[in-house]
N, C-alpha and C positions, 0 to 999 in steps of 0.2 A: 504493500500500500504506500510503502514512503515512495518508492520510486516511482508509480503512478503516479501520485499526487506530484511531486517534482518532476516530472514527465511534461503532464501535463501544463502545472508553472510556468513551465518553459515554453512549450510550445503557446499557448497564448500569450505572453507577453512577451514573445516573439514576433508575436502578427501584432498586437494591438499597442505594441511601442509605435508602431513605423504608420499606424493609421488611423488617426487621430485629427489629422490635418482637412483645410480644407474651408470653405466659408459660410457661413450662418445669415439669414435674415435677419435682421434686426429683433432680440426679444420682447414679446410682447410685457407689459405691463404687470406687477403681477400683487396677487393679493395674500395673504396666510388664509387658508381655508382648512375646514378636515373633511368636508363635504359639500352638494350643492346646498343652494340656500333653499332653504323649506317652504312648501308649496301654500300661499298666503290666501289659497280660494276658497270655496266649501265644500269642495270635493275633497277626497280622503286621500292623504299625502301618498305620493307613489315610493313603495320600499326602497332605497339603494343600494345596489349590490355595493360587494367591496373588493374587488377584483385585487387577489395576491398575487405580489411579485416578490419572491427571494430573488436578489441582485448576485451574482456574484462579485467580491474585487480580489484583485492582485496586490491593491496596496494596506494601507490601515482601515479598517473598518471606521466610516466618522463614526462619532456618538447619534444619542437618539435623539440631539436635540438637532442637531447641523441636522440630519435622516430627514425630519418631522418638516423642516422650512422649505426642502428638496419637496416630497410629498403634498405639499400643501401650496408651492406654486405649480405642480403640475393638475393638481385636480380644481385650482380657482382657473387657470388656461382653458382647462376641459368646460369648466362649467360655464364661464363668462367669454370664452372666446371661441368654442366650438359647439357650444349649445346643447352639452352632454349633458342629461340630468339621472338618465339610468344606473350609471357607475361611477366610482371611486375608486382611485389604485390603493392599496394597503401596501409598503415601500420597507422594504428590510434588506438589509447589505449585512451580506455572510461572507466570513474566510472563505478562499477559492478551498484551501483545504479543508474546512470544517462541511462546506459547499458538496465538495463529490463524498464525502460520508454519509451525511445528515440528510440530504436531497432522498437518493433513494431508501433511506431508512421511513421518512416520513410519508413517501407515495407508500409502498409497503403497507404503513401500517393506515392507510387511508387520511392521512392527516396534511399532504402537502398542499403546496402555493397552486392558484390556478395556473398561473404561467409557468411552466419547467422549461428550466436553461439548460442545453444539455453538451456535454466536450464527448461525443465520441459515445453512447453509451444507449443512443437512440432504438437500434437491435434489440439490445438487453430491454430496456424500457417498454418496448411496443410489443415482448417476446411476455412478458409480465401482466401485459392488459393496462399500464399504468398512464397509455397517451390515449384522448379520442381522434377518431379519424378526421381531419380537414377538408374533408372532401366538398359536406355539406356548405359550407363555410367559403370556396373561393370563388364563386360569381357574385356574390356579394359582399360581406366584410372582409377578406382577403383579395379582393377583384386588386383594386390597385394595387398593391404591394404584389400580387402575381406578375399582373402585367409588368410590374419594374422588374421584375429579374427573371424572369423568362424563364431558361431552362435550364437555367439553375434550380428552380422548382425541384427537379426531379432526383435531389441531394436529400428532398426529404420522404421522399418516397420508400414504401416498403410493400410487397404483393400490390400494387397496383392503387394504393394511399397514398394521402399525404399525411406524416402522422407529425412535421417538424417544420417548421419553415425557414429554409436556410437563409444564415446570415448576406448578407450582399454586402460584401468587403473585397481588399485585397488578398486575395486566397492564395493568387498565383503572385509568386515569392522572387526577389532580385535576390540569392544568394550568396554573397560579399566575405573576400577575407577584410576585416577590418582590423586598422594595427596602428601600434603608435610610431605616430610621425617622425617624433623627436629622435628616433632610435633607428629608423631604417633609412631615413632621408640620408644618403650620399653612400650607402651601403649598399642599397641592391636599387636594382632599376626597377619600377614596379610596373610599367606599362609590357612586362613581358609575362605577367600573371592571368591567364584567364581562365586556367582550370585547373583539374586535380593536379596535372603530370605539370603544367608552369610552376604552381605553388609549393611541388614537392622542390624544384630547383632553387624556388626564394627561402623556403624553411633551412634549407641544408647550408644556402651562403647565409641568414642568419644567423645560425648556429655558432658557423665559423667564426664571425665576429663578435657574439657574445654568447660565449660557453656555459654560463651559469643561469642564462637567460632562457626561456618557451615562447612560442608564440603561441601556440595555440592552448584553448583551456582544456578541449574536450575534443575525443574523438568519434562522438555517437551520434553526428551529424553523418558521418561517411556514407551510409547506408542509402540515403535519401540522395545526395548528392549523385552517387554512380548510380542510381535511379535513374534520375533524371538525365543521365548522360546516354543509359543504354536504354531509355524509352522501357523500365519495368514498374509497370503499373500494379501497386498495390487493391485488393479487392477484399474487402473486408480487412483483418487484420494480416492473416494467416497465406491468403492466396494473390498471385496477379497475375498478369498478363506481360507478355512480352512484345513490343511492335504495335502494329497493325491486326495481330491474331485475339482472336476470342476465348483458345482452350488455357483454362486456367492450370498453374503449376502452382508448386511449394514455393510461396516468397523465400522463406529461408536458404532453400536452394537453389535458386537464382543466382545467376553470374553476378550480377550486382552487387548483393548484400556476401558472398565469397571473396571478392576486390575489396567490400568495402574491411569484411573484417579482418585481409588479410596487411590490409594496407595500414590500419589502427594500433596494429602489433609493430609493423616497421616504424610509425612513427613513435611510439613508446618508446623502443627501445634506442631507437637513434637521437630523441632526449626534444623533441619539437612541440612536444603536449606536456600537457599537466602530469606530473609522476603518480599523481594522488588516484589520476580515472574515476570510477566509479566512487569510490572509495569520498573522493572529495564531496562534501555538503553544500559548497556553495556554490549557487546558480550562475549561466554564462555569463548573464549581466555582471552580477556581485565580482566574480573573479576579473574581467578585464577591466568593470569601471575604478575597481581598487586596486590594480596597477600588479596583481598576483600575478595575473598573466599580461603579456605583451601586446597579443591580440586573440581576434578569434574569429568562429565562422558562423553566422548567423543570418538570417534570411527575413527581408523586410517587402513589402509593398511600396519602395523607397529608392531615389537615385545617390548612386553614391558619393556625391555633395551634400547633399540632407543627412547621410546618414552619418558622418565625417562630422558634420556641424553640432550631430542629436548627440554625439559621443564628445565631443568635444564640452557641451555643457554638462554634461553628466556624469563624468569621472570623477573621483574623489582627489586626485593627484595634480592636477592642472596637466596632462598630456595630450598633447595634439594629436587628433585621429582622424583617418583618411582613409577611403574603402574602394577595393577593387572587388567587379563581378565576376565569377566563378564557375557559376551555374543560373540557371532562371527555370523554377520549375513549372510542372506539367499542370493541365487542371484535372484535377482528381475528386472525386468525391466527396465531399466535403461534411462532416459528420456533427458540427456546431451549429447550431442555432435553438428555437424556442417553439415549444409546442403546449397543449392544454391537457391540464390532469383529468383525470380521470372522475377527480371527486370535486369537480368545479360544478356549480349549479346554475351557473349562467354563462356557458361557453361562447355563446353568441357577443356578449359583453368583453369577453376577452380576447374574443378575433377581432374585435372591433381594436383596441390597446395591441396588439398586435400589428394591426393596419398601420398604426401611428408611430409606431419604433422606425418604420422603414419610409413613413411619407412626410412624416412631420418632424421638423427641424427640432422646434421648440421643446415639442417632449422628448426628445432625442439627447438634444444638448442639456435639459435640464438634468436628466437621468444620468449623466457620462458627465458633465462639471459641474453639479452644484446649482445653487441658485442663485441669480444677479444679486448683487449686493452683499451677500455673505460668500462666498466665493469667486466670483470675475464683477468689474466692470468696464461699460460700456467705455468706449473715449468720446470725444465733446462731438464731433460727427458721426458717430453711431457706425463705426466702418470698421473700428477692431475691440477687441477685449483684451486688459489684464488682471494680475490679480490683483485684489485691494492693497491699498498701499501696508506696507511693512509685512505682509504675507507674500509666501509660493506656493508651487506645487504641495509643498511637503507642508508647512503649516496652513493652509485652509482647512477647514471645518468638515468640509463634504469634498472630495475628491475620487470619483471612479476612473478615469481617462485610460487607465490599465486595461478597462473593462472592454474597450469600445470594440473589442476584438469577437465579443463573443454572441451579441444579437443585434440586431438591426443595419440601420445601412451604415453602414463605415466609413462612406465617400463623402459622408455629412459633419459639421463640427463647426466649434468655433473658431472666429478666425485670429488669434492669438498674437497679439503684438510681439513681432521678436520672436518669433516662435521658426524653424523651420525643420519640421522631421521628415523633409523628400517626401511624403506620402499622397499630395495632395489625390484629387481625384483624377486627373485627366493621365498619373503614371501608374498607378494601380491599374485604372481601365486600359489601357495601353499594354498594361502586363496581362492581364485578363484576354485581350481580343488575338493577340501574339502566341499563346501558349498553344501548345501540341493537345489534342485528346485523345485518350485512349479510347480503345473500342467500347469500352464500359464504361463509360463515364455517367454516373447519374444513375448506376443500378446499386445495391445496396442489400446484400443478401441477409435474409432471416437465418437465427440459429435456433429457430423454435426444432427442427427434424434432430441436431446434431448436439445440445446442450450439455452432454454428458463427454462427448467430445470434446467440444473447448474447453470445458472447464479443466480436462485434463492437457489438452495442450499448451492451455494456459500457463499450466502449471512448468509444463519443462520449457517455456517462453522466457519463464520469470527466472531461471534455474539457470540459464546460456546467456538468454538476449545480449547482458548487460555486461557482462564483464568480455564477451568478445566484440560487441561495439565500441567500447571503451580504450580497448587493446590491453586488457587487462592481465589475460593469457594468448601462450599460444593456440592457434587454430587448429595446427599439425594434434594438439593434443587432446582438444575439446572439442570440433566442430565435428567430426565423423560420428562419435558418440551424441552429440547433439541432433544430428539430423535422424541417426537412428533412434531415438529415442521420441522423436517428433514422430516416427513411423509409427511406433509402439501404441503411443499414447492418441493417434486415430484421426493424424493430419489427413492420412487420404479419404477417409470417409467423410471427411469433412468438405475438401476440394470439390469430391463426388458430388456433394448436397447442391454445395454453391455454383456448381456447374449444369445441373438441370436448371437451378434456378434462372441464370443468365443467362438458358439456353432459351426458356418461354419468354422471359425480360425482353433478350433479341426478338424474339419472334411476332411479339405485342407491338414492339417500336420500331417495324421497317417503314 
């Protein structure tokens, strides 16, 4: 569970550092509310729902009073400037860790939020009974929010539903070594870096020049990387595709993830990664912004000026950072975004708050920075936002911006004085219309047939995955045992399942 949950860490505030950016309408007005205002006729007041949202963040939980002024201009917005009077949002921000615990414990026991945010876990969820179908739902309160992201729709698709509505963000990734300036300037040429086999060259004249020094933190990025280089499309967790073909294989035994784990051990040992691997607690950010490591490899929705600039205010050390691209991945299935519990009593209400994460500004931006005035203001022409004076990012009150990776539109934001993390919207979309598809893209296999099977593949996942991504050990001594043991444990029955399933999938969507 630690490493899932730092898995995961990672991987979102990987995507929702980098997109974030991007320009706002001007915020409406706003008022402290905890509900619409009460119906003053002689008819009999109409009930209000209270439609739940668990938030996840990445950063500090605010308190419940910054939470409460958040909460209370989104539902005075809803009621006085979009003429809601059937619902209220109910507004709670959870650890991302306490998040992927508590979430499915609480559907479980019928107790959770109407809205469920979900990282990856959509299968498991919909395999459970714990999401309703969206089907009903998209010609009318999801009509708009369909129409904006098209077929991307089909990320939250399961047998032929939609049970999640995928986030509409930068998903497809600029994958960047990024490094400190101050150390390589005049040492290595960097415009000769543009993939694994350039950057194995700079790592190794690095090296030479400073012996006691790493550049890289971590080597469990590999895997994805020569993915994307050899076009192997992940499907589910366990299986992908190769090319332009449809018959599924063992991810694990893929030429891809072979190079990547075989390459993770050669950097280990020839001293260009962190010594610690796996082994080390702190995340890619923590280790480069605190100057533990040199640089590293990390994947944004971001040009690498932005991202040079984002690391440049953000390190603890004052070191000048500067990024070269490496890779730009594939679009792939996308397993983030937000759907409705099972034990919501007015779904129709929450597709509707759904509708508005991806079409409306104001609830968007109030949700992801807080509220005017106790978190950002405007400047004297209404064209940018900072933060109030003698606060930032880190001391305001209410601060999600971590968050903005994990539901709604991503392309949306405030437009932040001084602010610039490459992400805007027009290079993300540019990353998005560019990227390669694999032949599955948008299909998303059930493990209702095979549950007994993952769980045990799971199990010898959790057993290998990490310390040969890492370069922890060698390959020669674990990986032959690890793939046998993924035989044992019922990978190809599994392959099997997700391979009818993709077969009818195809067959539905020629």
């Amino acid at each position: 569970m630690k490493k899932l949950i730092a898995l995961a860490l990672a991987l979102v505030m990987v995507l929702s550092l980098a997109a974030c950016g991007g320009s706002s309408a001007p915020a409406a007005e706003t008022q402290k509310t905890d509900a619409p205002a009460a119906n003053t006729g002689s008819e009999t007041p109409k009930e209000v729902y209270h439609v739940k949202l668990e938030m996840a963040s990445l950063m500090t939980v605010p308190n419940l009073e910054a939470t409460k002024v958040v909460e209370n201009a989104v539902n005075d917005y809803l009621r006085n400037t979009l003429g809601e009077t059937e619902y209220v949002v109910d507004l709670t921000i959870v650890n991302i860790a306490d998040f992927l615990t508590n979430i499915p414990m609480e559907l479980a026991g019928g107790q959770g939020p109407d809205l469920v945010m979900m990282l990856g876990n959509m299968p498991t969820f919909v395999d459970n009974g714990y999401l309703l179908p969206l089907d009903a739902y998209l010609e009318n309160e999801l009509k708009p929010t369909a129409d904006l992201i098209g077929n991307i729709m089909n990320n939250g698709k399961i047998n032929g539903s939609v049970y999640m509505i995928p986030r509409y963000f930068g998903t497809v990734l600029d994958w960047k070594f990024i490094y400190n300036n101050d150390l390589v300037n005049g040492k290595y040429d960097m415009s000769k870096v543009h993939d694994m086999d350039s950057l194995e060259e700079c790592l190794a004249a690095l090296k030479e020049a400073y012996p006691e020094e790493h550049f890289l933190v971590y080597c469990n990025e590999f895997p994805r990387i020569y993915s994307y280089e050899m076009n192997v499309s992940q499907v589910g967790t366990y299986a992908a595709t190769v090319g332009e073909g449809t018959e599924l294989i063992n991810y694990y035994a893929s030429d891809a993830f072979k190079t990547a784990i075989y390459k993770a051990y050669e950097f280990r040992q020839k001293g260009y990664a962190d010594p610690e691997g796996s082994a080390n607690t702190l995340s890619h950010d923590e280790a480069v912004m605190s100057g533990s490591s040199k640089g590293v490899i990390m994947g944004h929705s971001a040009d690498c000026a932005g991202i040079g600039d984002m690391f440049d205010k953000m390190n603890y050390y004052g070191a000048d950072f500067e990024a070269v691209t490496i890779a730009k991945s594939d679009l792939y299935t996308d397993d983030v975004g937000i759907g409705i519990s099972y034990t919501s009593k007015n779904p129709s209400a929450a597709a509707r708050f759904i509708n508005l994460l991806y079409t409306d500004e104001f609830v968007w931006d109030t949700l992801i920075y807080g509220a005017e005035g106790q978190d950002y203001v405007w400047n004297a022409d209404h064209t940018a936002v900072d933060y109030p004076e003698g606060l930032d990012a880190n001391t305001i009150p209410y601060n999600c911006m971590y968050s903005c990776g994990i539901i709604g539109n991503g392309f949306q934001g405030l437009p932040f004085t001084n602010s610039n993390s490459g992400s805007n919207s027009e290079y993300g979309m540019q990353l998005m219309k560019e990227a390669w598809a694999p032949p599955l893209y948008g299909f998303t296999p059930s493990n209702a047939n095979v549950l007994n099977e993952i769980a045990a593949v799971s199990n010898v996942v959790n057993q290998y995955n990490d310390v040969l991504a890492y370069g922890d050990v060698n390959p020669d001594d674990f990986y032959p045992q690890f793939l046998a043991d993924l035989e044992t444990a019922g990978i190809n029955i599994i392959i099997a399942d997700y391979q009818a399933q993709a077969d009818a999938w195809l067959a539905a969507n020629k």
